[in-house]
PDB file as gemmi writes it, atoms N, CA and C in Angstrom:
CRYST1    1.000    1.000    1.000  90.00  90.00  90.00 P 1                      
ATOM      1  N   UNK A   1     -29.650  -3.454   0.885  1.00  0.00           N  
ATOM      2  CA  UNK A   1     -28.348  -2.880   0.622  1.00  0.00           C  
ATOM      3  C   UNK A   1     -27.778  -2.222   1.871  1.00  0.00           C  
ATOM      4  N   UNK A   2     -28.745  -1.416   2.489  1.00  0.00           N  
ATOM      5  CA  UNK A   2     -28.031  -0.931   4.043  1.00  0.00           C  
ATOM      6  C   UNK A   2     -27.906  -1.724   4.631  1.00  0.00           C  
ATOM      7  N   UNK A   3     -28.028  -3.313   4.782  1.00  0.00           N  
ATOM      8  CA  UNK A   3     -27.515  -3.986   5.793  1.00  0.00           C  
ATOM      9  C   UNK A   3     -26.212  -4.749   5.499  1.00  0.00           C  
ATOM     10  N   UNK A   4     -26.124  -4.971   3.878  1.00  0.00           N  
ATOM     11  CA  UNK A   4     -24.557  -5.249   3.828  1.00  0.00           C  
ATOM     12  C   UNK A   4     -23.377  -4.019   3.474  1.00  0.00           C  
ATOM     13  N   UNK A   5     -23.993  -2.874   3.827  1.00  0.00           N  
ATOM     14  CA  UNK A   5     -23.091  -1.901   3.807  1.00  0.00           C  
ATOM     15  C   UNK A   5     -23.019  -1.790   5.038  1.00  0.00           C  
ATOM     16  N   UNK A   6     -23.814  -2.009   6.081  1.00  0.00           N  
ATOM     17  CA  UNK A   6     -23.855  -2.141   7.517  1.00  0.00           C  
ATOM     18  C   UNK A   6     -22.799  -3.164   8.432  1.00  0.00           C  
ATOM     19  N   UNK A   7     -22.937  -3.786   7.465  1.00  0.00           N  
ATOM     20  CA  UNK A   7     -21.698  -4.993   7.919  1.00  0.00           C  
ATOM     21  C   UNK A   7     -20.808  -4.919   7.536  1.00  0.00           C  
ATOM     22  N   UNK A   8     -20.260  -4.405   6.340  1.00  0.00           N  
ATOM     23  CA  UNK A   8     -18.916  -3.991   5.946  1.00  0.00           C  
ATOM     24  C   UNK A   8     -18.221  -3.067   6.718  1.00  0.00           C  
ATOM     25  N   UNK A   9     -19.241  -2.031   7.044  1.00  0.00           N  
ATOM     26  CA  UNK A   9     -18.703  -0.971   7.896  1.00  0.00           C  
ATOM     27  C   UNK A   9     -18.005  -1.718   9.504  1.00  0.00           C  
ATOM     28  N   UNK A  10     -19.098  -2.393   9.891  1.00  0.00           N  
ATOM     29  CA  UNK A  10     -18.888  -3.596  10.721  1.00  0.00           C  
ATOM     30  C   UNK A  10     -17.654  -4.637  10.942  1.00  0.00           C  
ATOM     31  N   UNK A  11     -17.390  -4.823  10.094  1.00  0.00           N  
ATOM     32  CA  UNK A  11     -16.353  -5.885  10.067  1.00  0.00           C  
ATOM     33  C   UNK A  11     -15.403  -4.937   9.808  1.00  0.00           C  
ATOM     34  N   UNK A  12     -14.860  -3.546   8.655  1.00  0.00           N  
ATOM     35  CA  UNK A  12     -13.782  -2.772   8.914  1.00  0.00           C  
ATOM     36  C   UNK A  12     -13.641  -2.387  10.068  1.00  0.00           C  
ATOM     37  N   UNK A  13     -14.880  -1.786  11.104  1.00  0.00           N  
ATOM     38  CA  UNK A  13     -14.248  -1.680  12.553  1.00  0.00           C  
ATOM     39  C   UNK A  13     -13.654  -2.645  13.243  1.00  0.00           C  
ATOM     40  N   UNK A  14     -14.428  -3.534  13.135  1.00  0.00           N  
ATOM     41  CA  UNK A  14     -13.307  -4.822  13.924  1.00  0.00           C  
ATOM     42  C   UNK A  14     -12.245  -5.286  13.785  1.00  0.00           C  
ATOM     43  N   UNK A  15     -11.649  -5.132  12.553  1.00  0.00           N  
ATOM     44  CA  UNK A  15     -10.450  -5.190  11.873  1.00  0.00           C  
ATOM     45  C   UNK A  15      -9.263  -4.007  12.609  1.00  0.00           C  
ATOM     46  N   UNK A  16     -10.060  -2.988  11.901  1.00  0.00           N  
ATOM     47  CA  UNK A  16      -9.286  -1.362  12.567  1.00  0.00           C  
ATOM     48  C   UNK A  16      -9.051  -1.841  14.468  1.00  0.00           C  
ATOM     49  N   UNK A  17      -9.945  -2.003  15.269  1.00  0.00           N  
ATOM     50  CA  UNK A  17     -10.013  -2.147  16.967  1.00  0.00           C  
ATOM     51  C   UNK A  17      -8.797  -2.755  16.554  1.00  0.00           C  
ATOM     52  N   UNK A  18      -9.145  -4.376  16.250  1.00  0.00           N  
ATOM     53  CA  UNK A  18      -7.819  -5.311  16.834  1.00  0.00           C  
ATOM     54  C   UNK A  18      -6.448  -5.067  16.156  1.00  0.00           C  
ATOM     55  N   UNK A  19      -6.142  -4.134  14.956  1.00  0.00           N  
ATOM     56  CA  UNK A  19      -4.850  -4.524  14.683  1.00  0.00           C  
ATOM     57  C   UNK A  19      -4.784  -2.627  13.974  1.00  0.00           C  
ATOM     58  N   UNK A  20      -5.294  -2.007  15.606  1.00  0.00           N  
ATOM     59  CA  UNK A  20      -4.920  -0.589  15.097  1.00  0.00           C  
ATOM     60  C   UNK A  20      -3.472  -0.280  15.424  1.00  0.00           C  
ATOM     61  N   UNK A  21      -2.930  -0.422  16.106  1.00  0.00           N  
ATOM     62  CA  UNK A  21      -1.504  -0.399  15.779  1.00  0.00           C  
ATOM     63  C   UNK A  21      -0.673  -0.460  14.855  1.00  0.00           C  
ATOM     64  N   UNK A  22      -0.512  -1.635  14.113  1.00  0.00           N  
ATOM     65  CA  UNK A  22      -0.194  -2.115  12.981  1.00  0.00           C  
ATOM     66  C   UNK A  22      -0.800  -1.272  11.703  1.00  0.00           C  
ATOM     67  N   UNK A  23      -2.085  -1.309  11.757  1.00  0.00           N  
ATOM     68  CA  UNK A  23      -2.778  -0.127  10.520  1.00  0.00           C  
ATOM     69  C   UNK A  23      -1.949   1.510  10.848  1.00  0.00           C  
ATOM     70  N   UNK A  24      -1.730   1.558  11.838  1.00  0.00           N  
ATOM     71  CA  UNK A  24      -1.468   3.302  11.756  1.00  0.00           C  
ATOM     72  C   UNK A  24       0.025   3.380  11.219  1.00  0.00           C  
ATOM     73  N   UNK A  25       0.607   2.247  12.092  1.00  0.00           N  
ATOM     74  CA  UNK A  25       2.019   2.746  11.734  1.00  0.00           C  
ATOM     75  C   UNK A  25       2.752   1.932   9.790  1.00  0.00           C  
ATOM     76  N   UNK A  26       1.682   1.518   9.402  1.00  0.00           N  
ATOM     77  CA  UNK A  26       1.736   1.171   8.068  1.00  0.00           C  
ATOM     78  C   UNK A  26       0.875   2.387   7.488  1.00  0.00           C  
ATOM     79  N   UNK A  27       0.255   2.979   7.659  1.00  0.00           N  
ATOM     80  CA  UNK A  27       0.079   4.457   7.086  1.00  0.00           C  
ATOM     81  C   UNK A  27       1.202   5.445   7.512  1.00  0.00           C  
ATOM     82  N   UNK A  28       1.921   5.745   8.540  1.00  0.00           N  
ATOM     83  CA  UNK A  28       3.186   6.701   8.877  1.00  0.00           C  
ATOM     84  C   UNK A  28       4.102   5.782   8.262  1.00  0.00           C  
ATOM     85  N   UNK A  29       3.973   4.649   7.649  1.00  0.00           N  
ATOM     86  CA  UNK A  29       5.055   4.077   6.641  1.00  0.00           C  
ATOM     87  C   UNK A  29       5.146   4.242   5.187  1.00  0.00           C  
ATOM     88  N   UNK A  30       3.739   4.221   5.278  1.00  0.00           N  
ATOM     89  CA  UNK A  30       3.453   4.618   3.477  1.00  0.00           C  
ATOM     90  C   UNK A  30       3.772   6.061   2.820  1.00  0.00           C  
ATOM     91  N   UNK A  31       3.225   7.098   4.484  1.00  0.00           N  
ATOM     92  CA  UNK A  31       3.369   8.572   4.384  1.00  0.00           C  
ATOM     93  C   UNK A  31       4.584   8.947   4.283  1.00  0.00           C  
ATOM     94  N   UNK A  32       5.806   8.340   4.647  1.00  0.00           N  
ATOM     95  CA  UNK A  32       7.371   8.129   4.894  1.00  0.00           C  
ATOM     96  C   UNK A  32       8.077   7.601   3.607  1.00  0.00           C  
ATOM     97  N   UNK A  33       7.464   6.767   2.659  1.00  0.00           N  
ATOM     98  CA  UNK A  33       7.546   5.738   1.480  1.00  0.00           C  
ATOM     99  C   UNK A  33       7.471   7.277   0.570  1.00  0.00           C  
ATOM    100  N   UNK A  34       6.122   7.409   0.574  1.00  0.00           N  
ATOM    101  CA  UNK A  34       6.284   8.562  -0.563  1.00  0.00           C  
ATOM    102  C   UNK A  34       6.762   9.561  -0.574  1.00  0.00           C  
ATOM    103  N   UNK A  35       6.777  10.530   0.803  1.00  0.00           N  
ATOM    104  CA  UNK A  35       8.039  11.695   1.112  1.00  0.00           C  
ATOM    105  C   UNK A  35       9.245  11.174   0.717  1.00  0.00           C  
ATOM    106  N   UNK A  36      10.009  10.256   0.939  1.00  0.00           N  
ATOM    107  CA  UNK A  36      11.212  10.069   0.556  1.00  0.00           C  
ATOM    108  C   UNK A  36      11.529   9.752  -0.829  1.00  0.00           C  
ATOM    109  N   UNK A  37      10.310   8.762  -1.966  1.00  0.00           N  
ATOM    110  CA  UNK A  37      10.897   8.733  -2.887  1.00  0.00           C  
ATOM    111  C   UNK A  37      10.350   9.609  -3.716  1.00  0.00           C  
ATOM    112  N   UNK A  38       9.815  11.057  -3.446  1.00  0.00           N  
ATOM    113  CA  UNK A  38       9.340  11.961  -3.894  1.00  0.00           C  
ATOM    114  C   UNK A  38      10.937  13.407  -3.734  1.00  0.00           C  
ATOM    115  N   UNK A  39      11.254  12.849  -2.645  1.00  0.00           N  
ATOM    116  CA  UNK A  39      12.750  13.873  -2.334  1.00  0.00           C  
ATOM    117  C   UNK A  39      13.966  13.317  -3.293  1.00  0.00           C  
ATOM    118  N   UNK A  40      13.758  11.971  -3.388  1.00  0.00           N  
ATOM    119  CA  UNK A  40      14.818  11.165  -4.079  1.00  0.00           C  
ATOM    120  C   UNK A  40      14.724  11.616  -5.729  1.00  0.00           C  
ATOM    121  N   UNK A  41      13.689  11.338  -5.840  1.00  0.00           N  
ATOM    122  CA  UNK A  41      13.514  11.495  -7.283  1.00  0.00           C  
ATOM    123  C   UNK A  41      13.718  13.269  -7.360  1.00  0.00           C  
ATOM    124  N   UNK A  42      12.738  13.818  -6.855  1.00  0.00           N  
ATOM    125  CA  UNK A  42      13.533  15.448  -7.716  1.00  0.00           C  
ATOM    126  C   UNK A  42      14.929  15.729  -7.226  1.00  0.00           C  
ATOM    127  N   UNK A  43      15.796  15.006  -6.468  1.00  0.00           N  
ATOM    128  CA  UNK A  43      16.734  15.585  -6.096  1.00  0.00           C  
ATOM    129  C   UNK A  43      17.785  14.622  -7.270  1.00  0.00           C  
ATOM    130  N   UNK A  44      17.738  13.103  -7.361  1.00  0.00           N  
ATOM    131  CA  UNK A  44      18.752  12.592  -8.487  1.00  0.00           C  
ATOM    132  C   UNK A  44      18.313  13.027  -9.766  1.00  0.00           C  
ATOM    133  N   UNK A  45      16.802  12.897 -10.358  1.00  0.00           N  
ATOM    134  CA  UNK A  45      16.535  12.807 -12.002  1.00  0.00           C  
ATOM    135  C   UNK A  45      15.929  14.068 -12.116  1.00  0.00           C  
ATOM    136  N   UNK A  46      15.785  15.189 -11.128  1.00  0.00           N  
ATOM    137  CA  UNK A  46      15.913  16.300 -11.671  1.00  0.00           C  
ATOM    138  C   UNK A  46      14.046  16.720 -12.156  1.00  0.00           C  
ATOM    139  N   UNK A  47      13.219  15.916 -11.613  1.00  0.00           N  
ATOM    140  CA  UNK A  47      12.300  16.109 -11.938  1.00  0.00           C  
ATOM    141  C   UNK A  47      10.890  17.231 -11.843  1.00  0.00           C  
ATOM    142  N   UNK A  48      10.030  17.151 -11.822  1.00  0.00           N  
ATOM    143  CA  UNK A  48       9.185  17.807 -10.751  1.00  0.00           C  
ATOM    144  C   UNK A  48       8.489  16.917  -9.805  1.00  0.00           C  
ATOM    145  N   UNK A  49       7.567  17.836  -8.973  1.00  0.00           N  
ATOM    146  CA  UNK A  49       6.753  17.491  -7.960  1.00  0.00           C  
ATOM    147  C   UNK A  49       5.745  16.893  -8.562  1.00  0.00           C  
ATOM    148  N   UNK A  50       5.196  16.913  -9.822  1.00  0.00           N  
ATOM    149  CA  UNK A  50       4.426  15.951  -9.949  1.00  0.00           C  
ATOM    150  C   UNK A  50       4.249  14.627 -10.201  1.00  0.00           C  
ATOM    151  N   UNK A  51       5.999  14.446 -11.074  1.00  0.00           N  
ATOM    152  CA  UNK A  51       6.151  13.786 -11.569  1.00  0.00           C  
ATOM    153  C   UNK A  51       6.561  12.573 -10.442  1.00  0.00           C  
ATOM    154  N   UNK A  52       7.454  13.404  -9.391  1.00  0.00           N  
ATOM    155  CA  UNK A  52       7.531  12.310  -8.218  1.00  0.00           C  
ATOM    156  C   UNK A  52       6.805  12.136  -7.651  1.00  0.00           C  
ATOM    157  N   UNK A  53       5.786  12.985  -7.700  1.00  0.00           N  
ATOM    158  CA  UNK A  53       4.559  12.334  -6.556  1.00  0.00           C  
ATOM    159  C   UNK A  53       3.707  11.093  -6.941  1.00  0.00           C  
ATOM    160  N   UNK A  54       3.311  11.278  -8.598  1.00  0.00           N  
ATOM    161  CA  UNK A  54       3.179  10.416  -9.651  1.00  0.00           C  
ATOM    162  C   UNK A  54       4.298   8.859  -9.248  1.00  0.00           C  
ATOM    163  N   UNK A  55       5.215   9.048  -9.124  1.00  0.00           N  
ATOM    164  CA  UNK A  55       5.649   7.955  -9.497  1.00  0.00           C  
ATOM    165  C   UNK A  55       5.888   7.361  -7.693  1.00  0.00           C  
ATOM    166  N   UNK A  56       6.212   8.215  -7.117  1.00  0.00           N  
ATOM    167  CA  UNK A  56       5.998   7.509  -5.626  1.00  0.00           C  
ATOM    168  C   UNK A  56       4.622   6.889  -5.087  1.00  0.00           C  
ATOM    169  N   UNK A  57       3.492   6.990  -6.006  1.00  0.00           N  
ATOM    170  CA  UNK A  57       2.389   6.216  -5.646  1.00  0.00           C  
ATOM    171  C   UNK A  57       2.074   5.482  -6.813  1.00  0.00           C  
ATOM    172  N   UNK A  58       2.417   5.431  -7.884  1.00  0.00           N  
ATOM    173  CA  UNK A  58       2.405   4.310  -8.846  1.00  0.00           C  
ATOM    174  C   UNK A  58       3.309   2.910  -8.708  1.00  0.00           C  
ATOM    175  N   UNK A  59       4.611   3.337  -8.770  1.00  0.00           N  
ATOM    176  CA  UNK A  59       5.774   2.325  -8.454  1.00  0.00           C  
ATOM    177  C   UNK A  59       5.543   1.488  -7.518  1.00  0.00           C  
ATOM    178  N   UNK A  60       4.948   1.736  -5.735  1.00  0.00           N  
ATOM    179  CA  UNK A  60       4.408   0.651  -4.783  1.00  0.00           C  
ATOM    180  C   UNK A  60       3.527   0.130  -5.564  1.00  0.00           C  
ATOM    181  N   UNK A  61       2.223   0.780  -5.764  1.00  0.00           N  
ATOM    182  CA  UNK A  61       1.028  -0.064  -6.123  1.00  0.00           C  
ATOM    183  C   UNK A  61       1.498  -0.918  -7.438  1.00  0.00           C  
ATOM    184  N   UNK A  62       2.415  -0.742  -8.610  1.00  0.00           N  
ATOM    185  CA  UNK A  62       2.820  -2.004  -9.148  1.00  0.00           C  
ATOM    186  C   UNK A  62       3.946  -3.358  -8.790  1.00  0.00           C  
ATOM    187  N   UNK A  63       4.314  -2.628  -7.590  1.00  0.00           N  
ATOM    188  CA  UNK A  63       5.356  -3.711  -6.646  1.00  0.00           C  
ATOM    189  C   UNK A  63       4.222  -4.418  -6.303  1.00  0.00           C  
ATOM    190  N   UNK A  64       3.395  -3.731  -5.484  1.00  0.00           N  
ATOM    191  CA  UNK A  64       2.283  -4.727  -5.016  1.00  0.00           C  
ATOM    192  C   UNK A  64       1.973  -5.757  -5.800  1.00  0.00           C  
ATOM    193  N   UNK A  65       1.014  -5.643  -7.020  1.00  0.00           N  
ATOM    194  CA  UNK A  65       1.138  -6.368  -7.598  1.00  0.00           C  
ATOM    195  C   UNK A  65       1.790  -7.856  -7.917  1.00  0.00           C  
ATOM    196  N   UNK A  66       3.326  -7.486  -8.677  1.00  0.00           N  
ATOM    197  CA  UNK A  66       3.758  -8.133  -8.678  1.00  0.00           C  
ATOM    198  C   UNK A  66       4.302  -9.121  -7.927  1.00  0.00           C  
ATOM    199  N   UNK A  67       4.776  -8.676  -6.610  1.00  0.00           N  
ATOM    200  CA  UNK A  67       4.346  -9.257  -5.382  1.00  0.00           C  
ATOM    201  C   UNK A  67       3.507 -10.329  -4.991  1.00  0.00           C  
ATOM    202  N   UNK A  68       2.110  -9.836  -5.217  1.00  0.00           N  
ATOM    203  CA  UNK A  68       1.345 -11.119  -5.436  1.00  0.00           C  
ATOM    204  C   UNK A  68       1.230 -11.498  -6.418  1.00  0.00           C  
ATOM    205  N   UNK A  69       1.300 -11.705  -7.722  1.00  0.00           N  
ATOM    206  CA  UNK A  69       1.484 -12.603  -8.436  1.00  0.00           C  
ATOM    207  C   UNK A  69       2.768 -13.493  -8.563  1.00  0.00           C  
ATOM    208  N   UNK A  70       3.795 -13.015  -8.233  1.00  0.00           N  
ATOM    209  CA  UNK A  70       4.886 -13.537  -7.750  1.00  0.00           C  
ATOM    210  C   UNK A  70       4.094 -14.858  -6.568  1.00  0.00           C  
ATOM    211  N   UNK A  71       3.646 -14.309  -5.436  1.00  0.00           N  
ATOM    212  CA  UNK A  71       3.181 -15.379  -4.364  1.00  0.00           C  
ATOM    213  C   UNK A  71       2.396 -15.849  -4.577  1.00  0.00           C  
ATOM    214  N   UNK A  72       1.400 -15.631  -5.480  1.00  0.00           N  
ATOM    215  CA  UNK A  72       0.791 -16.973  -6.363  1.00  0.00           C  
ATOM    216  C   UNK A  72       1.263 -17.642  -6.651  1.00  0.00           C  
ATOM    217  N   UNK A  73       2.256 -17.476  -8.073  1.00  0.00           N  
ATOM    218  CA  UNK A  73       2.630 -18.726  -8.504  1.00  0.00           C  
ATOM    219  C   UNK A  73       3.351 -19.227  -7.548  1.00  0.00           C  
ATOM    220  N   UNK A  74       4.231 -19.228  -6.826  1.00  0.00           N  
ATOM    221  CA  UNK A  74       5.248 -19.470  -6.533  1.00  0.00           C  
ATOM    222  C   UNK A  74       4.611 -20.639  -5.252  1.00  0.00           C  
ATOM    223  N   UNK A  75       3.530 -19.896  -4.786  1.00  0.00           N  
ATOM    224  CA  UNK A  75       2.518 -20.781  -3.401  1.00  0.00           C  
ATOM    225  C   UNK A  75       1.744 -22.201  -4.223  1.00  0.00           C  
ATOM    226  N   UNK A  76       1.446 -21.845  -5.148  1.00  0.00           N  
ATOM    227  CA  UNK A  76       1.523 -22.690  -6.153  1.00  0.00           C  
ATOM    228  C   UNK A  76       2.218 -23.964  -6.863  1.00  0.00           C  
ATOM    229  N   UNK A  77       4.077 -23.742  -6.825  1.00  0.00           N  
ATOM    230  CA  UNK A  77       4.422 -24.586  -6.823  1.00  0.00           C  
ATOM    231  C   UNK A  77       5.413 -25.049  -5.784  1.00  0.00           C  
ATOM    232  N   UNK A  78       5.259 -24.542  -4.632  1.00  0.00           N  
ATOM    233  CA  UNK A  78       5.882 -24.947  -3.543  1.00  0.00           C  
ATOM    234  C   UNK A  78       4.817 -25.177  -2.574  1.00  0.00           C  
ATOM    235  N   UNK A  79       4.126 -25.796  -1.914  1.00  0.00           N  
ATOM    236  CA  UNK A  79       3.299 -26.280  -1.130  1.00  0.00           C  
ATOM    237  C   UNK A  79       3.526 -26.243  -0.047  1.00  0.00           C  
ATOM    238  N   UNK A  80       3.327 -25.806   1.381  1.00  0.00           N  
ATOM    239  CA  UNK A  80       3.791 -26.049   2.566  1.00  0.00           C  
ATOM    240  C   UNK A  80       3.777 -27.346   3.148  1.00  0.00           C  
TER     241      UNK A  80                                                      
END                                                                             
């Protein structure tokens, strides 16, 4: 078991080295994603802080989603 936790760790560094750029500034994007629709929301629907914080990290992670299942099917019936 420590050697394929050894390699996982392994292969996330190599990942992180070559495309740390890209990883950081998609975390100062995500961190930017939820400040804003956390300001948006208590400031139009009047809500609280939990409720936007709640929903500024729920709402992406079900875009995500759909997202890819969207590019499933869709890779699916359009073929390159």
């Amino acid at each position: 078991m420590a050697e394929f936790t050894h390699g996982i760790f392994t292969a996330v560094k190599d990942v992180y080295k070559s495309n740390r750029g890209s990883i950081l500034r998609t975390i100062v994007y995500t961190i930017g994603h939820f400040a804003i629709a956390i300001i948006v929301l208590m400031s139009i629907a009047n809500v609280s802080f939990a409720v936007a914080l709640t929903d500024a990290i729920v709402e992406p992670l079900a875009n995500a989603i759909w997202y890819f299942l969207l590019d499933k099917f869709w890779a699916s019936k359009y073929k390159s």
